[in-house]
Every structure is written in C-alpha cells, then in structure tokens.
C-alpha positions as CSV (number, residue, x, y, z in Angstrom):
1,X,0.0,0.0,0.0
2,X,2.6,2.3,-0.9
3,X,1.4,5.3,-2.7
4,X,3.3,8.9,-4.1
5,X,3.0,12.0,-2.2
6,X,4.7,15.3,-1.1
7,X,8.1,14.2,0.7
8,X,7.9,15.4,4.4
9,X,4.2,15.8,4.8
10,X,2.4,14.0,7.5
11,X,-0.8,12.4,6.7
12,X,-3.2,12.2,9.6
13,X,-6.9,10.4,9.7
14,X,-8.7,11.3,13.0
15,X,-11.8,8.8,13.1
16,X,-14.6,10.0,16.1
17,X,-18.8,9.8,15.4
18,X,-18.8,12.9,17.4
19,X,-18.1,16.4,15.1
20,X,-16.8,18.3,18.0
21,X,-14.5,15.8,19.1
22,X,-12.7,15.3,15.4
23,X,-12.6,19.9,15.7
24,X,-11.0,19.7,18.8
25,X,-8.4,17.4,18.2
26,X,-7.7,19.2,15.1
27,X,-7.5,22.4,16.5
28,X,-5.3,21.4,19.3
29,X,-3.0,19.3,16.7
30,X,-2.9,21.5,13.6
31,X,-1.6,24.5,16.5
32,X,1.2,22.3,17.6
33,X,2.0,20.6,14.2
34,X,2.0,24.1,12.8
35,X,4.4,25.8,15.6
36,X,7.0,23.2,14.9
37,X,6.9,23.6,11.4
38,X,5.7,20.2,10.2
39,X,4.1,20.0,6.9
40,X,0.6,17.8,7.4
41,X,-2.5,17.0,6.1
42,X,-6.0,16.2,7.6
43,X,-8.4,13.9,6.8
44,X,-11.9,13.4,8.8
45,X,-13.6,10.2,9.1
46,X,-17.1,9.7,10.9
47,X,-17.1,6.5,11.0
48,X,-14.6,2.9,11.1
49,X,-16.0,1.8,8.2
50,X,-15.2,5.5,6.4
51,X,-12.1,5.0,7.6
52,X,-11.1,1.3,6.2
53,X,-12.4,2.4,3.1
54,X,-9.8,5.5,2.8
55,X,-7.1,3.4,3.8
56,X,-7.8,1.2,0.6
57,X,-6.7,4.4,-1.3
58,X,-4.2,6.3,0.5
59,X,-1.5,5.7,3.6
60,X,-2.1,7.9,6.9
61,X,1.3,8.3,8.9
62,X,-0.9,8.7,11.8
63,X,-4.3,7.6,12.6
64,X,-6.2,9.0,16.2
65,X,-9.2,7.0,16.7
66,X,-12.6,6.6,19.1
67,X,-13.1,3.5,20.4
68,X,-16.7,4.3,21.2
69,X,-18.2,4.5,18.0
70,X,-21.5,3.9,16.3
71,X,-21.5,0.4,14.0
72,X,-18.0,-0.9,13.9
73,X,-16.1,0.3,16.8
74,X,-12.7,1.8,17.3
75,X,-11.3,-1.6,18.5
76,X,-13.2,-3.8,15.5
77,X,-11.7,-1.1,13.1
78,X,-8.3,-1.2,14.5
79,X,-8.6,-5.1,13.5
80,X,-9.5,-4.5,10.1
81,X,-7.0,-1.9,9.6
82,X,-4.4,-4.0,10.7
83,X,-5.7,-7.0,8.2
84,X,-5.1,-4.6,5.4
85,X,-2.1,-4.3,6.3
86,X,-2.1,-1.0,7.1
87,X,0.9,0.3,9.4
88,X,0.1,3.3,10.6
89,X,1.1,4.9,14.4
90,X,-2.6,4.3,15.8
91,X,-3.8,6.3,18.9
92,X,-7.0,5.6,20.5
93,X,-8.7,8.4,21.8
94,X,-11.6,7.2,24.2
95,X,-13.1,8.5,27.4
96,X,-13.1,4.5,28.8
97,X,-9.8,3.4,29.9
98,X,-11.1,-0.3,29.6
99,X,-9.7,-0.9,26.4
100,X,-6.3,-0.5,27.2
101,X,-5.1,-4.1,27.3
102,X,-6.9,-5.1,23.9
103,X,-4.6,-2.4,22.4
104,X,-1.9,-4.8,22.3
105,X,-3.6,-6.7,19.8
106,X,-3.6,-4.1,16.9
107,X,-0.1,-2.4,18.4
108,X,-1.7,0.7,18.9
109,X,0.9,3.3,20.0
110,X,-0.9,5.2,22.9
111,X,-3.8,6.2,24.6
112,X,-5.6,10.0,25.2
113,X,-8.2,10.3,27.6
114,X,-11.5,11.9,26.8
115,X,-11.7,15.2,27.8
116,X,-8.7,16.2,25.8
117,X,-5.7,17.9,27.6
118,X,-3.8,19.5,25.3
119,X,-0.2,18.4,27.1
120,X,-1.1,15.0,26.7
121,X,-2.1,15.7,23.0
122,X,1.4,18.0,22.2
123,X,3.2,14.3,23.9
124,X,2.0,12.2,22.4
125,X,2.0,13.7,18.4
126,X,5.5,14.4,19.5
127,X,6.4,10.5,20.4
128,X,4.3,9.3,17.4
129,X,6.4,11.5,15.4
130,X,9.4,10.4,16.3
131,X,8.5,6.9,15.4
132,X,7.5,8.1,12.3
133,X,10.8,9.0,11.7
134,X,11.8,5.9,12.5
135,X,9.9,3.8,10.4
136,X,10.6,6.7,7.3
137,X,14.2,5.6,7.4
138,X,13.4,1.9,7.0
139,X,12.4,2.3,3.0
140,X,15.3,1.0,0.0
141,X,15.5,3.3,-2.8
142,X,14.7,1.4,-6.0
143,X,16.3,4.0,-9.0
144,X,13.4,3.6,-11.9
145,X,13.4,4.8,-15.4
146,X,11.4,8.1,-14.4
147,X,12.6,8.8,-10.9
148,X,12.9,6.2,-7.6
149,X,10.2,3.9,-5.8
150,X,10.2,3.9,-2.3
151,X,10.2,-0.1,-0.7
152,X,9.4,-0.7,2.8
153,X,12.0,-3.0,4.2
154,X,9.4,-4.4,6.5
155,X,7.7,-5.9,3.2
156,X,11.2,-7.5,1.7
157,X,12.4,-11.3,2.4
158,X,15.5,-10.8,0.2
159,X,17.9,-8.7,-1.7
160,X,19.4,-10.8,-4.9
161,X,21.8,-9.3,-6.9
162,X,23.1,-10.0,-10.3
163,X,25.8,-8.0,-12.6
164,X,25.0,-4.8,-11.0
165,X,21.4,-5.3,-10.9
166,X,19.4,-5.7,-7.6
C-alpha cells in the first residue's frame, strides 16, 4: 500500500462519530504541528468503516481514533486496519480506559483520555512522530526509469543481486 505523495508531509486520519471531538483534536493538533513547522495533512472520518475504506486508497502516517463508536467500533476497526495491512502509528482516543489491554492486539501506539488535555495531545503527536521517523528511514530506494520507488523493508524477504542489478 505504498502510494506517491509530497516528501515530508504527515498524513493524519482522526476517526470520532462525534463532530466536535474530530474539531478539537484538530485544532489542538494543527496549532502544535503548525508551531513546529511540520508540513501535514488532515483527513476526517465519521465513521470505522469511512475510515477502512480510505485506507484502501491512501497511507495515513498517523491515525487517532474513538473506540466508542457507532456500528464498527474503534477496536473492530483497528482489526481490520491491521488486516489490510495497514501500518500506521494508531492512537486511540476514548473516554473508557477499559480498552487499554486489547490495544496490544492491533499495536496501537498510545492512549488519550476523553476530555482532551492539550499536554497530553502535544506528547503524544510528538512521540508518534518520532516513530515516524523511524519507520521513514526503514524504505530501499529502488532508481526507476522516471525517478525512484520507495520499498518498505518491512515488506522485503531478500535482496538478490546479479551483474549490478538488484
């Protein structure tokens, strides 16, 4: 599920039924994304299945999402995302810590608490971030006739090489 985009520029889903919860945590992120001068984009998702349906088209670097949703659930979609294969930093936001342990399950990367503090929010992007780093630095460059492909190393059993040629 690799696809082009602008080098540098983190893709974030936020998935919540509730309107004024996605705002929020736009508001609060976009102000701290913005004041360290990291390039993003948004996307808004009402709903899991919403969600699993974008993530069939594009790759989201960082996915925050309600547990406590109408139809399929924060939990169910974090199963499904993961079954597509998709390997984005997950962060549940939920106002019920009861959840915590089935986290494991889909690696999700943290928890927030319902009511947002903004700290905890500012933390958090910032650790989720880094990782993003991380995981950016685990690609091979692949040189192609028009440019270079970008292949996750994660994805690669082997390397063969013959007269020059990988």
């Amino acid at each position: 599920m690799t696809e082009e985009r602008g080098e540098d520029v983190i893709q974030i889903a936020v998935c919540d039924d509730e309107k004024g919860q996605r705002s929020v945590l736009r508001e609060i992120l976009t102000l701290h994304l913005q004041l360290k001068a990291e390039a993003h984009e948004f996307y808004e998702f009402a709903s899991g299945e919403e969600l699993c349906t974008a993530c069939l088209r594009n790759s989201f670097d960082l996915i925050f999402l309600d547990i406590e949703m109408s139809g399929m659930n924060g939990m169910e979609t974090a199963r499904q995302l993961r079954q597509l294969g998709v390997q984005s930093v997950l962060v549940f936001v939920t106002a019920y810590p009861d959840f915590v342990f089935q986290g494991y399950e889909v690696h999700a990367f943290h928890y927030i608490l319902k009511p947002y503090k903004e700290k905890k929010i500012r933390e958090v992007a910032d650790a989720a971030l880094r990782e993003i780093a991380g995981r950016e630095a685990e690609y091979y460059l692949i040189p192609t006739g028009s440019g270079s492909y970008r292949q996750n190393l994660r994805e690669v059993c082997y390397f063969y090489s013959d007269r020059r040629r990988i």
